[in-house]
Structures are given as structure tokens and as C-alpha cells.
N, C-alpha and C positions, 0 to 999 in steps of 0.2 A: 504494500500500500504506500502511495507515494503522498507524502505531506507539502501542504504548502503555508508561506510565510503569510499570515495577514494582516499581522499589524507587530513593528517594536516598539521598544522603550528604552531606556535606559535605566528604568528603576521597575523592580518587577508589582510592586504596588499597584503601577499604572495599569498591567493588564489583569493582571488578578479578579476584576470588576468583573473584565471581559471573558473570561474563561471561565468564569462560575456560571456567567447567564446562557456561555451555549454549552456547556456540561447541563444543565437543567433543562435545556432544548433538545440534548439526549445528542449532541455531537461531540465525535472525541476530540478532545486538545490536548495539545503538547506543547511544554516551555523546551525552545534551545536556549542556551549557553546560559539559563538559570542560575546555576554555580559560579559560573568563571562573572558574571559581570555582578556577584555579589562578594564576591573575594576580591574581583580587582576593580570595586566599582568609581576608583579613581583614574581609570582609563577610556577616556570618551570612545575607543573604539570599540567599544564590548556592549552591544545589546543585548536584552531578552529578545526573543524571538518567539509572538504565539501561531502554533502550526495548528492548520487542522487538514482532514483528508481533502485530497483533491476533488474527489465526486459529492463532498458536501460545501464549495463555496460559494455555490449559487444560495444556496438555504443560509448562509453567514454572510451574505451580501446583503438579504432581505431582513434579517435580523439588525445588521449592524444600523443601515439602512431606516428600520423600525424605532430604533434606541437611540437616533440620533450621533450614531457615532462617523455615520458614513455619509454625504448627500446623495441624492437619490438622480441626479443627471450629473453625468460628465461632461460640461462646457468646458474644452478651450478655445483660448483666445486666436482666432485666426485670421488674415490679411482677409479682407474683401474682396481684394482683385487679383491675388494670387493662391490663396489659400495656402499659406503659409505660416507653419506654428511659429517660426523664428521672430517671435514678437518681443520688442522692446520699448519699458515704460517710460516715455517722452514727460521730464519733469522741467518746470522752468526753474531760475534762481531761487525764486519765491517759496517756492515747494518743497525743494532740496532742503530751505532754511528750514521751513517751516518741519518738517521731517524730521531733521538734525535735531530741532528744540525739543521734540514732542519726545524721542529717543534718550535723552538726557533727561527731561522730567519725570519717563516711567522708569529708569533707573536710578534715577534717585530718590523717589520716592515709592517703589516697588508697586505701580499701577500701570495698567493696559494704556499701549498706544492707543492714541486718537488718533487714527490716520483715518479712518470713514471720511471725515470733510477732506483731509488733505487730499484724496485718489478718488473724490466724487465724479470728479471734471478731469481725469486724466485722457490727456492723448498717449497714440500707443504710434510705434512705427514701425515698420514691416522692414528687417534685416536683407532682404530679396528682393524688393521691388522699392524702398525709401518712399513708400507709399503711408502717408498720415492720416490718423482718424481718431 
């Protein structure tokens, strides 16, 4: 039976949620590197890894999906006149500062960016065609 990856973490806390609600949905899960990123968990490169079978990700799609862990459409962003994913976020001066500030205030005072207004009105530009929108 071949496992697949669907969701890491870096602290096994994080999926633990997640693996009790589809063990109670009667799907099997499995943590990789469990151990190793709890012994070495001062190494950014060591995730947990939650597996579950291959022939149940469609049913952990719908779940995750259900539980708000997952959005239910996959939008990306693509060129209109080339259809091109190679999109890049076109920010003026303004933006950038404003970005910079908003970055340093949730770090210093440990609260969520405000970027919603700053990326409301962002243009985007197409890396393949220097096509703007």
C-alpha cells in the first residue's frame, strides 16, 4: 500500500488535530519523521509528515475541504492573454513601504499582517508576455 504526504508541520501538535478527525472517519494515518523532528526539533529541515493511503485522498480532500483546512477551488493566478502561471506581484513605492511597516508592527508586536488593504488593488505582470492587469 503506497502512502501519500498531505499535509507537514514542523511541530507534531499541528497535525495531531488532523489525524484524530480522519482516524474517527475510519482512514488510516501515519506520522513520518515523528521522532527525528522531535529530537532534532531545532532543525528547520525536519518535518512531520501526515500520510494517509493513496486510494483514500479523494475522501481527505472532502474532509479536509469540510473542516476548513483545505479551500474547496484551486485558483491560480494566470496571464489573460497568454495563460501563463509565471505571475509576478507589480507593487508601487507606496506598497512596498506600506508592506515593510505593517511587517515590523506584527513583529513587534506579535499580530497578523494587515496586508488585505495593502494587495486589494494589486496589479500583477505576466513574466512571458510583460502583459499588466
Amino acid at each position: 500500500m503506497k502512502f501519500v504526504t498531505i499535509k507537514e508541520s514542523h511541530y507534531l501538535a499541528d497535525l495531531s488535530v488532523l489525524k484524530s478527525r480522519l482516524e474517527s472517519e475510519g482512514i488510516e494515518c501515519r506520522l513520518k519523521n515523528e521522532l527525528t523532528t522531535q529530537v532534532l526539533n531545532h532543525i528547520p529541515a525536519f518535518t512531520v509528515e501526515l500520510q494517509v493511503p493513496e486510494f483514500d485522498v479523494d475522501r481527505v480532500r472532502k474532509i479536509l475541504i469540510a473542516s476548513g483546512e483545505l479551500s474547496g477551488s484551486k485558483t491560480k493566478l494566470v496571464c489573460p492573454v497568454c495563460g501563463s502561471e509565471k505571475i509576478k506581484m507589480k507593487l508601487s513605492l507606496r506598497k512596498r513601504i506600506q508592506v515593510f511597516f505593517a511587517a515590523i508592527t506584527a513583529a513587534l508586536f506579535m499580530g497578523n499582517l494587515p496586508l488585505d488593504k495593502v494587495f486589494k488593488n494589486a496589479r500583477y505582470r505576466c513574466s512571458d508576455c510583460d502583459n499588466e492587469f
